[in-house]
Residue frames relative to the residue before (quaternion, step in Angstrom):
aa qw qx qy qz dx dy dz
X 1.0000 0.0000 0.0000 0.0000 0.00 0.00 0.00
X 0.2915 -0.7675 0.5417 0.1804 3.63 1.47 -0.24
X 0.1061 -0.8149 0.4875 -0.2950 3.28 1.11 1.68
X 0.7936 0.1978 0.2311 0.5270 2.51 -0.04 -2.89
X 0.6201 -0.5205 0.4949 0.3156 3.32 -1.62 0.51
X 0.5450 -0.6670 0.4377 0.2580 3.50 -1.11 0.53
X 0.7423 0.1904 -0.0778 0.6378 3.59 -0.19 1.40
X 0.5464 0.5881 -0.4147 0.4285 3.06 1.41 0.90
X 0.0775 -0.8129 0.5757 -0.0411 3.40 -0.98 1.38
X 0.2690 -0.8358 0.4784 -0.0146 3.19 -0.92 1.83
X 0.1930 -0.7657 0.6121 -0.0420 3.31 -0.92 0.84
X 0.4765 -0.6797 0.5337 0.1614 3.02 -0.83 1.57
X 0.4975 -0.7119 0.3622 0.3383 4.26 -1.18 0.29
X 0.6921 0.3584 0.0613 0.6235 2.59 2.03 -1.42
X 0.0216 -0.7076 0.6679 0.2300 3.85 -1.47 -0.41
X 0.1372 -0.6894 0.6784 0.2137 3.41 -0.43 0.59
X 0.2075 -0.6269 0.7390 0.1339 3.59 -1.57 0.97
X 0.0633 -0.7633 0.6425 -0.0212 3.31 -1.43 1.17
X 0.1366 -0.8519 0.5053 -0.0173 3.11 -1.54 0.61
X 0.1750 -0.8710 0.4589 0.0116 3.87 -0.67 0.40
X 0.2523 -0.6249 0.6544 0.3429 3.89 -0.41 0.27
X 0.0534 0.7056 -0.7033 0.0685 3.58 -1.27 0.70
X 0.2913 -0.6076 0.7257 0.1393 3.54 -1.69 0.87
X 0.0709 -0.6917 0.7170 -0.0491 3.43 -0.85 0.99
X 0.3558 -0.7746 0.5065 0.1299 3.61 -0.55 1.27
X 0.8651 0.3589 -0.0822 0.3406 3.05 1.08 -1.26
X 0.3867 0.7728 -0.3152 0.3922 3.32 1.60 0.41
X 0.7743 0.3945 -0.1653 0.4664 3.36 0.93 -1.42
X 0.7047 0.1767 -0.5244 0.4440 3.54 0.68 0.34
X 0.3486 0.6235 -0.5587 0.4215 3.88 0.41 0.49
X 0.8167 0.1515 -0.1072 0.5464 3.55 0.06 -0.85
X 0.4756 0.5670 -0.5768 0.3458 4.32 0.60 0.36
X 0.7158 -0.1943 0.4384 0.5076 3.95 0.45 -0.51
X 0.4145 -0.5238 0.6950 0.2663 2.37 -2.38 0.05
X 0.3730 -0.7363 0.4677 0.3162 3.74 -1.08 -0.02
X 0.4816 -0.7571 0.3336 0.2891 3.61 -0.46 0.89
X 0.4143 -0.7803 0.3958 0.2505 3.18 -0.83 0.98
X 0.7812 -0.2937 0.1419 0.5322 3.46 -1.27 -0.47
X 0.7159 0.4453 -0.3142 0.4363 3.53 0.98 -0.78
X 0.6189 -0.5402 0.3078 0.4801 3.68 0.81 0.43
X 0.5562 0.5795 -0.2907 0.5199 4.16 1.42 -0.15
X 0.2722 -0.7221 0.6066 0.1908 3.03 -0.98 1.66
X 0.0045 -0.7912 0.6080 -0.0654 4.07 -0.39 0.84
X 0.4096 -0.6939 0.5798 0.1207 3.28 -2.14 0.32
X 0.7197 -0.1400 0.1821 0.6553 3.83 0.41 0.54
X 0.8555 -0.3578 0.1726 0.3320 3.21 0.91 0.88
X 0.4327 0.7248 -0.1942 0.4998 3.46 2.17 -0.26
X 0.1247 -0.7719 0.5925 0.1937 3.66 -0.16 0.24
X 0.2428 -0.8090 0.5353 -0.0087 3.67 -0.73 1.22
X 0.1462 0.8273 -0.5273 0.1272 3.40 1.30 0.51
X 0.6494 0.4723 -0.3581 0.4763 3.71 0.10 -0.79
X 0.7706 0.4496 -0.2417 0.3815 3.49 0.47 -1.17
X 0.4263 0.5513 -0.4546 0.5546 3.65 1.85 -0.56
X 0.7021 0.4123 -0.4487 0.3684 3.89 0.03 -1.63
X 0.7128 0.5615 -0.2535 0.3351 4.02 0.53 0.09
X 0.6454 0.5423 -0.2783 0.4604 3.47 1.58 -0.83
X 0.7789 0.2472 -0.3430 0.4633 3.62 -1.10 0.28
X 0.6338 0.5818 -0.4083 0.3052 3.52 0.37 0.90
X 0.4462 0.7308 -0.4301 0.2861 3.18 1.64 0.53
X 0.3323 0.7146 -0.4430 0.4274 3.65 1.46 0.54
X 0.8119 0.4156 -0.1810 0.3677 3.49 1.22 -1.08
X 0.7602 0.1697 -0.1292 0.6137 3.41 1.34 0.35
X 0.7223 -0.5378 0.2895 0.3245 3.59 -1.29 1.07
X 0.1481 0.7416 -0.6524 -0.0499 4.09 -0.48 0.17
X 0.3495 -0.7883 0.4680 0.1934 3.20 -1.57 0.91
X 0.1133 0.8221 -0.5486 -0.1017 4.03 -0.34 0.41
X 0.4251 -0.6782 0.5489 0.2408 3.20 -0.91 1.47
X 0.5158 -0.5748 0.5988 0.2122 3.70 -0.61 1.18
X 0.6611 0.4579 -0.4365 0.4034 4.02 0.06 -0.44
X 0.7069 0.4614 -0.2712 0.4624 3.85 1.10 -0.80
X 0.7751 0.3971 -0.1536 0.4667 3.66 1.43 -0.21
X 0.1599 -0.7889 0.4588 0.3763 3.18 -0.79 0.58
X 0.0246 0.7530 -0.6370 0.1631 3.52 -1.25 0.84
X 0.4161 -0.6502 0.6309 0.0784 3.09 -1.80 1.02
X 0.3974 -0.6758 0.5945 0.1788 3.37 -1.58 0.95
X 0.0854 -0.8391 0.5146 0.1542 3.32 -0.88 0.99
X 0.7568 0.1482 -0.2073 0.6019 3.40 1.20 0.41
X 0.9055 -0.2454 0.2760 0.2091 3.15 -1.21 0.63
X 0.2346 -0.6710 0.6550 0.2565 4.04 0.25 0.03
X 0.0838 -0.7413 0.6599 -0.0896 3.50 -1.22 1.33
X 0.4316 -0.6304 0.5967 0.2455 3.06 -1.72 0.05
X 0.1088 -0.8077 0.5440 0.1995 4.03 -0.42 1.01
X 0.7605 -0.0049 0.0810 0.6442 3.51 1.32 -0.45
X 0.1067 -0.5311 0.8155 0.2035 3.01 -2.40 -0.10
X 0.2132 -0.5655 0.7902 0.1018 2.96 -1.81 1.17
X 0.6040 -0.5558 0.5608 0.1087 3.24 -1.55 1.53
X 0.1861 0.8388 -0.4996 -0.1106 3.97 -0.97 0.03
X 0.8447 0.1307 -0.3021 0.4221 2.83 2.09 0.56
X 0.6978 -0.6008 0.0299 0.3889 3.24 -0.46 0.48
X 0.7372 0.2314 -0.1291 0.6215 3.58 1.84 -0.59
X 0.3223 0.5335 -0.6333 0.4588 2.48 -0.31 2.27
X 0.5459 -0.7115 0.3189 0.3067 3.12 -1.44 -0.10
X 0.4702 0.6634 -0.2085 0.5435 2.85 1.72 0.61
X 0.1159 0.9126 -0.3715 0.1252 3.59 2.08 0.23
X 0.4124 -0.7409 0.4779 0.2294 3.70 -0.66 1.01
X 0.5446 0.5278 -0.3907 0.5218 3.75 1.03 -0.56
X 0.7206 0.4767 -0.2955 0.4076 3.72 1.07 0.07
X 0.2440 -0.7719 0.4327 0.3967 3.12 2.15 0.23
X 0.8644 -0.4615 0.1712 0.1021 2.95 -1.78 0.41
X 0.1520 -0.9105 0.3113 0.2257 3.88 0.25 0.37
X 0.4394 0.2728 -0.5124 0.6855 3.09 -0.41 2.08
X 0.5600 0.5139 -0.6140 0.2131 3.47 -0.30 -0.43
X 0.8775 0.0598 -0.0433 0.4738 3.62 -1.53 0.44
X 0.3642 0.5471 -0.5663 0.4973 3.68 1.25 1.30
X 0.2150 -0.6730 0.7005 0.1005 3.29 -1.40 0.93
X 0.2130 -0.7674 0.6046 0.0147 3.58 -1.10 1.06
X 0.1669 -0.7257 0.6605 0.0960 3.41 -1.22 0.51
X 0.0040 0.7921 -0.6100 -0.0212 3.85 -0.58 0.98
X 0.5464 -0.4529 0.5856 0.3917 3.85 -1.32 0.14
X 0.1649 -0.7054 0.6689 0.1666 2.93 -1.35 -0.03
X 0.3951 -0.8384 0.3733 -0.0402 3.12 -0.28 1.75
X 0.6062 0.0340 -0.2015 0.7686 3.95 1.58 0.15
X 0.5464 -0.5058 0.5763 0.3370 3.26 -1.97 0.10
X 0.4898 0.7409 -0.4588 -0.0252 3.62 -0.99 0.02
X 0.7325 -0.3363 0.3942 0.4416 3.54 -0.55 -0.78
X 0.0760 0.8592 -0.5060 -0.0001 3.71 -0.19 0.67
């Protein structure tokens, strides 16, 4: 469309970081295990999945991302803002001012009932 200059590269001033409490039904039995069969092996069509068992039920201990568009799932609160990260310098959003939200605790309703 001959908008932008050729070999132009744009940079945003700001990033707002956002967040939400969501219930994803379908998540927690995907990633809980397998259940053990008759022979005491938790297996797939007959595969044994040991290694992959010594791995399941640990997604409590570390961050995973699910794009919300591939699941279905309810919002239980509001979409928020946890921060903005600055990226330039003359704005109002100035990085030498470190980051806004950072080390802010928030309290939000919770706008349905569900599992989070």
């Amino acid at each position: 469309r001959k908008i932008l200059k050729a070999g132009y590269l744009p940079c945003p001033h700001w990033a707002n970081v956002m967040g939400c409490a969501v219930q994803l039904d379908d998540i927690a039995p995907a990633y809980r295990g397998l259940e053990k069969g008759a022979k005491g092996h938790a297996s797939i069509r007959g595969y044994r999945h040991a290694a992959v068992e010594e791995h399941a039920n640990r997604y409590h201990a570390f961050d995973v991302i699910f794009p919300l568009f591939q699941y279905r799932h309810k919002l239980l609160t509001e979409p928020f803002r946890i921060a903005t990260i600055p990226y330039g310098e003359e704005n109002e959003h100035d990085i030498s001012k470190g980051i806004d939200g950072n080390e802010v605790t928030r309290k939000l309703p919770f706008v349905e009932t569900g599992t989070c």
